[in-house]
N, C-alpha and C positions, 0 to 999 in steps of 0.2 A: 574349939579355939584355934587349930590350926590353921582353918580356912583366914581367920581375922590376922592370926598373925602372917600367914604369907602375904597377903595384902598387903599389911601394915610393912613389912620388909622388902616386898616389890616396890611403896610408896616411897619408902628413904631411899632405897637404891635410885630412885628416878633422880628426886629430888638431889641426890649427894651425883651424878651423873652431868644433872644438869649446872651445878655449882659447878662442876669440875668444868664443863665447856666454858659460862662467862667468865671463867676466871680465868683461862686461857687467852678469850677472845681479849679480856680488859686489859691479861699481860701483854698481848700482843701487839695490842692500839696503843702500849701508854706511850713509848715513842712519839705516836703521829701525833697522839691528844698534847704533849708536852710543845710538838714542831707547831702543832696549829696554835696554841697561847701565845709563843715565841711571835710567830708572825704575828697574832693579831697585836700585840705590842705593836710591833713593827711598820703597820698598817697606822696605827693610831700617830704615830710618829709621822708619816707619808700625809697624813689629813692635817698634821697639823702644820707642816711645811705647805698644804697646800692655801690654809688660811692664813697664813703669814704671820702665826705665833712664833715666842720667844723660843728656842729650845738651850739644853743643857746637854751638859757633858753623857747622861746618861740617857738622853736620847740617841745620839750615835751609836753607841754601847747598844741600846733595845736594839737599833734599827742594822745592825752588825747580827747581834746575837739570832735575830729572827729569820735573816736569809741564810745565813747558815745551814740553822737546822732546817731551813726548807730545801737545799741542794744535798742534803744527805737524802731525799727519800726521789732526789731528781733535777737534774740542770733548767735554769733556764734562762732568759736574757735580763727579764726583768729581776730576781735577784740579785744577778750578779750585777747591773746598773744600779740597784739601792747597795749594794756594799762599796761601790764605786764613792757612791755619794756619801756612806757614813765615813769614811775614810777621808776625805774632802774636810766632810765638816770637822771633826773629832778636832785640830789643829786652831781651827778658829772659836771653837767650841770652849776650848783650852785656855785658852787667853788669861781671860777672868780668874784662873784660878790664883792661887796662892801657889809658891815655891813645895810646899811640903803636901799639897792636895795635889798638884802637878806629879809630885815624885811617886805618890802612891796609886798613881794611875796605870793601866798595864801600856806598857811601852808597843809602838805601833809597827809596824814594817811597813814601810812607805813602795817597796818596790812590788807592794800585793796591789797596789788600787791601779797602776800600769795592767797589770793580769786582767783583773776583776772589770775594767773599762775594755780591753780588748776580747773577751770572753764574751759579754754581753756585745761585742761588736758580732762576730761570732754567730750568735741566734740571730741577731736582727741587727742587720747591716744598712737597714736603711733609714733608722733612728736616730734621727736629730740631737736629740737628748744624749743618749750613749756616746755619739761623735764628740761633741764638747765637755761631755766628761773626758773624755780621751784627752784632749785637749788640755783640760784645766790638770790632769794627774802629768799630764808630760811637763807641763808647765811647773808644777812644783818640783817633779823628778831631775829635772835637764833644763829649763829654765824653756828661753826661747828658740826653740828648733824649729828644722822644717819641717817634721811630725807636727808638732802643736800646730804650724801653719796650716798645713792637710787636712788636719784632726777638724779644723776653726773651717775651713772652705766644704770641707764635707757635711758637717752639722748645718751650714747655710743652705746648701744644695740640696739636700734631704727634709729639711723643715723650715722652710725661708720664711714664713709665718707663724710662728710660734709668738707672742710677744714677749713671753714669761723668760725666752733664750734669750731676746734681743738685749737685752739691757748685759747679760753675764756677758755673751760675744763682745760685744762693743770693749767693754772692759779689755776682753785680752787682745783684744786687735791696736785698742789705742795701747796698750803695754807692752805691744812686739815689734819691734823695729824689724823684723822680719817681714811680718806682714806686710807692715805699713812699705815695704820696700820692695816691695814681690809685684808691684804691679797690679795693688788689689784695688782699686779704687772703687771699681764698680760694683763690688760687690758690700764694700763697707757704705757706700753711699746708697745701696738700696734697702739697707739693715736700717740707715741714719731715717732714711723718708718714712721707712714701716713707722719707725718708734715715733716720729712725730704725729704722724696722722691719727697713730691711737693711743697715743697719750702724752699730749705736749706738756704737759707739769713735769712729770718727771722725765721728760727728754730735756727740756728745763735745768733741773738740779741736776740731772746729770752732768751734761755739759759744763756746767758750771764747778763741778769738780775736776773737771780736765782741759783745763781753761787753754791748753795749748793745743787741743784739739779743735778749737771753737770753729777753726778755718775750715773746718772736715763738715761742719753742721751749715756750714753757708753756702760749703761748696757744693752739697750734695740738694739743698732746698735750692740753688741758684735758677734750677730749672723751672721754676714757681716762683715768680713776684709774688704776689700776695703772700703765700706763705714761706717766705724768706724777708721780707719787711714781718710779719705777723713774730717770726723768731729771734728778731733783732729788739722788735717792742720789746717783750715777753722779756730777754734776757737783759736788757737795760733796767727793767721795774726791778729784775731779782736781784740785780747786784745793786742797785740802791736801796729793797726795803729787805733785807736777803731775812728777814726776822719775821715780817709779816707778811711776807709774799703770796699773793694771791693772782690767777690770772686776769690781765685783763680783758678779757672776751668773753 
């Protein structure tokens, strides 16, 4: 019998040897296994801003919580660019809520999305996207500076073609008497032609939300008849049928 039972005692020893390593290994991981859920939240949050769903208050919160724990195990620009952004959103996020769902929300630090936008400048300095977060965080920190001015002229210089920017730029250029005074014209007016040529509807409703801008959309299509009569139609049909507006083209 001895021979069976040192077998049988070599076979638990393996066996209880072996438990003891994956149980190491799984203490080890459960960190990174916890970082990678966090992010894949965070990810599904990033998908759904990219299809242009509704989000919520606990979306920022994911998409916060998720880059976080993924700069605990390492920097990088793209992190630190989505906590830019959940920071961003979280205030307009907010809105909606109630007085007392407002108060029980965890209170934010506003002078972390300045960091967290120059950080990700940091890795990737030549990131369109990053720049104008820079931008829109100065913009709410310090209002209209010459920072947010740079921040708006850098983001155009580095991604002059992005469309999915062109509409946010335009926003803070017509809402910066800085810019608008800095001698930017040529470059607001090459932003104004991109967004018409690839998608006049909402270069359309846009403008027509910033009706005192309208001068900036004629002056920049001036150099194109056709498509400066084409903007003038366009924008006559919307403010008279501005309920069922459709293009006429």
């Amino acid at each position: 019998m001895r021979g069976p039972q040192r077998w049988t005692f070599s076979r638990v020893a393996l066996i209880a040897a072996a438990a003891g390593c994956a149980f190491s290994i799984l203490y080890l991981s459960a960190p990174r296994l916890a970082s990678a859920f966090s992010n894949l939240r965070a990810d599904q949050v990033i998908a759904k801003m990219g299809r242009g769903e509704t989000l919520a208050p606990k979306d920022a919160d994911a998409l916060e919580q998720g880059r976080r724990s993924s700069l605990a195990w390492g920097e990088s620009g793209r992190a630190y660019y989505d906590l830019t952004t959940a920071y961003l959103l979280r205030p307009h996020l907010s809105q909606g809520l109630s007085n007392s769902e407002r108060s029980r929300r965890p209170r934010q630090d506003d002078g972390s999305v300045a960091r967290f936008a120059t950080a990700a400048l940091k890795h990737s300095p030549a990131n369109g996207r990053a720049w104008l977060r820079l931008a829109a965080a100065e913009n709410v920190l310090n209002g209209d500076t010459r920072l947010k001015v740079a921040a708006l002229e850098m983001s155009i210089l580095t991604a002059p073609s992005l469309l999915e920017l062109v509409e946010y730029r335009l926003a803070l250029m017509f809402g910066s008497k800085a810019f608008l005074s800095a001698d930017k014209d040529p470059l607001i007016f090459s932003q104004i032609r991109y967004f018409w040529f690839h998608h006049k509807e909402r270069a359309i409703r846009f403008s027509s939300r910033y009706v005192r801008r309208i001068a900036m959309f004629r002056g920049a299509l001036a150099i194109d008849p056709p498509a400066y009569d084409l903007y003038n139609q366009m924008l006559k049909h919307f403010f008279t049928h501005p309920h069922e507006w459709k293009s006429p083209s």
